[in-house]
Phi, psi and omega in degrees: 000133199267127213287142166285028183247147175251330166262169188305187203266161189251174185255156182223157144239136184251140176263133127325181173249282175311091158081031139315249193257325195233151180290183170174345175280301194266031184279163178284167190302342165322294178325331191241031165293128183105306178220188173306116181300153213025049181250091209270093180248348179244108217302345204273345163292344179300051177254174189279162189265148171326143162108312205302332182301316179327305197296309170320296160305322186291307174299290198330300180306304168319349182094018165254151155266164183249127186210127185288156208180075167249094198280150186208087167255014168292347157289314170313336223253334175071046149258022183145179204243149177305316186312285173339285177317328179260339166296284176333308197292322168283347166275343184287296186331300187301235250275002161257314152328304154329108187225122145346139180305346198247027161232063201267024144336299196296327186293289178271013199258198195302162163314136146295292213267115256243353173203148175256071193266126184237120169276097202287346196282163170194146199256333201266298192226043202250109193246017150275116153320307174294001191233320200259078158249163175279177195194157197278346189267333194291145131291124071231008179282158196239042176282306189314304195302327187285327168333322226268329205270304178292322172273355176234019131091074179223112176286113230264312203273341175258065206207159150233181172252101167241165195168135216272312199236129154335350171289303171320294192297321191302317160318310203263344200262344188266335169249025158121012166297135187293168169285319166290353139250059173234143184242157192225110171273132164173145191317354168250330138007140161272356165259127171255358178168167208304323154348285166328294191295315175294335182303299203295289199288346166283319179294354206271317182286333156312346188209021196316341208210038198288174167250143170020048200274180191228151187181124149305148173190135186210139152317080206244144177303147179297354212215068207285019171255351178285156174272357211313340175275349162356285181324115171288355192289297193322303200307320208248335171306335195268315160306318187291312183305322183290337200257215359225317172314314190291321135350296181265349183258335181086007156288149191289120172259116180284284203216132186253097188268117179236161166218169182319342182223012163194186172202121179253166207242131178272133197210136159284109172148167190280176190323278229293318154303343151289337174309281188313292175330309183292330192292316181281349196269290162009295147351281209296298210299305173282001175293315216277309187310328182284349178276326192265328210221341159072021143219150148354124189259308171273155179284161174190137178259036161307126199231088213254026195229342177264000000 
């Protein structure tokens, strides 16, 4: 079927919603009466994480559309309703609308965020009958993002992700996101939030084509009083995994520095793909430690439940 958009397709950034865009881990226990913790059914709780109207504006300006990508199975769970889900989504709308007198761009010109897609379903713990299934829209299924690129004419491969759980990236990477645009903000993160994550794509659009640059990036234990690299086992599985990413992604390892409690990597390439090198080396690493040892070697927010 030949697409109804006439002009080419546009670059997007897809957001997460929940601790995101907006808080949500640390709202107070008020917030979660009534439902399930972190399940944001209640709008007068919609406030934004610092920054993020600043970060939003800056992407806008830059030529992305902004588009929300938000599983809400707190509708499955019958802690509210979609009507719920969109009161929360207009107070937010309401508080990014809030402008300096010498920023009324924002009052009248277009929305920032430019669509809201949201998924009720949940297969697991969902006790709406008609909700409770799987759906082509939950993440990490990549039903929303491909909606939102045929209905809003958005090019997947000039497109990023940001978003708090791997599930968000597995999503934008299953409908055509490069991998290497996807980011994961979050306190254990080497991007701690969307502020960051918007910095990292302006520079990157600003310089697309910099020769040869270098960038750090490091690795420290969930347990900042552990040692875990002590371990000579530990010590050369965690260097082997590195030389072998590196291997295998074709980045360059300037230098693998490790010490008893963390290790950090020197990489030919820009920030945001050294970020992305740590994740994954992060990934590999703690998969290998929960087989031997049954816990988490790096910290991680894989959450499979909200």
């Amino acid at each position: 079927m030949p697409s109804p958009h006439t002009n080419p397709p546009r670059p997007a950034i897809f957001l997460d919603r929940d601790d995101t865009i907006n808080r949500n881990a640390d709202l107070p226990d008020a917030a979660w009466e009534g439902v399930r913790w972190g399940d944001l059914l209640k709008p007068e709780y919609a406030l934004l994480v610092p920054g993020a109207r600043e970060a939003l504006i800056a992407l806008k300006d830059a030529g992305y559309a902004l588009v929300v990508i938000t599983n809400q199975g707190g509708v499955a769970r019958a802690g509210g309703t979609m009507r719920d889900v969109d009161a929360c989504n207009d107070r937010m709308r309401m508080h990014l609308r809030q402008a300096e007198h010498d920023d009324e761009r924002v009052l009248f010109d277009d929305p920032l965020i430019e669509c809201w897609y949201a998924c009720p379903f949940h297969p697991e713990t969902g006790v709406v009958t008609h909700l409770n299934v799987e759906h082509e829209w939950r993440k990490p299924h990549c039903g929303m993002i491909t909606s939102a690129c045929e209905e809003l004419n958005i090019d997947p491969a000039r497109s990023w992700m940001v978003g708090d759980k791997q599930r968000d990236l597995d999503a934008a990477i299953a409908a055509g996101v490069p991998e290497s645009q996807t980011i994961r903000v979050a306190h254990d993160s080497p991007v701690a939030d969307l502020a960051h994550a918007a910095r990292l794509i302006l520079e990157l659009e600003d310089d697309p084509d910099a020769s040869t640059p270098i960038s750090s990036a490091t690795l420290s234990p969930i347990d900042p009083y552990a040692h875990p690299l002590s371990d000579d086992k530990v010590r050369r599985t965690v260097e082997s995994a590195a030389n072998a990413l590196a291997e295998r992604t074709g980045i360059k390892l300037i230098e693998l520095d490790t010490t008893d409690t963390q290790v950090t990597v020197t990489l030919g390439t820009h920030k945001l793909a050294a970020l992305a090198f740590v994740a994954e080396l992060r990934r590999s690493t703690n998969r290998w430690h929960r087989t031997h040892t049954g816990k988490d070697l790096w910290p991680s927010a894989n959450d499979p439940l909200i």
